[in-house]
N, C-alpha and C positions, 0 to 999 in steps of 0.2 A: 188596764190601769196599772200606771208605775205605783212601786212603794210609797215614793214621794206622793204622788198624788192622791191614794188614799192614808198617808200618816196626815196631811193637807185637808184633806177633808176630817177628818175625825177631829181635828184642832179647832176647824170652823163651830162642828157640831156641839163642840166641848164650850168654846167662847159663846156660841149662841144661849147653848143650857145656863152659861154662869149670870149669862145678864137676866134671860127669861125670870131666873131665880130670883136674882138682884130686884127687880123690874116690881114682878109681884108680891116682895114681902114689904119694897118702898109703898107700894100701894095699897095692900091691906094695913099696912104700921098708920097712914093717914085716915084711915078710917075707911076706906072701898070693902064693901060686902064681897066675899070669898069669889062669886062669880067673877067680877068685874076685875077681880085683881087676877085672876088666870084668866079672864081676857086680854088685860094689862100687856102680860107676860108673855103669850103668844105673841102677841103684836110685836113687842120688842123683839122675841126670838126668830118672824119671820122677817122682821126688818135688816136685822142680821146676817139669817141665808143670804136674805133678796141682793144687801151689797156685796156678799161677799162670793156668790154664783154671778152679778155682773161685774164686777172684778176679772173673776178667769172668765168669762163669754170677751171683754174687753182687751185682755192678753193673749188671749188666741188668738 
């Protein structure tokens, strides 16, 4: 892997953590019991990867 493509990836990783974050404190603030809001969170952050790995599978 080039430089680009791992400073590329950690950027991903970076954007996925800041919404995961975002994600699950929107949802415990609403009242979601602690579980559910890191389940929230996950969800958003592999929704994330998921676009943003078929992105480069779709550019290659």
């Amino acid at each position: 892997m080039s430089a680009v493509q791992i400073l590329s990836l950690l950027l991903a990783l970076s954007a996925a953590l800041h919404l995961a974050t975002a994600a699950a404190l929107i949802a415990r603030r609403t009242g979601a019991d602690p579980a559910h809001a890191i389940l929230t969170g996950a969800g958003a952050a592999a929704t994330a990867l998921g676009l943003y790995f078929a992105a480069v599978t779709a550019y290659q």
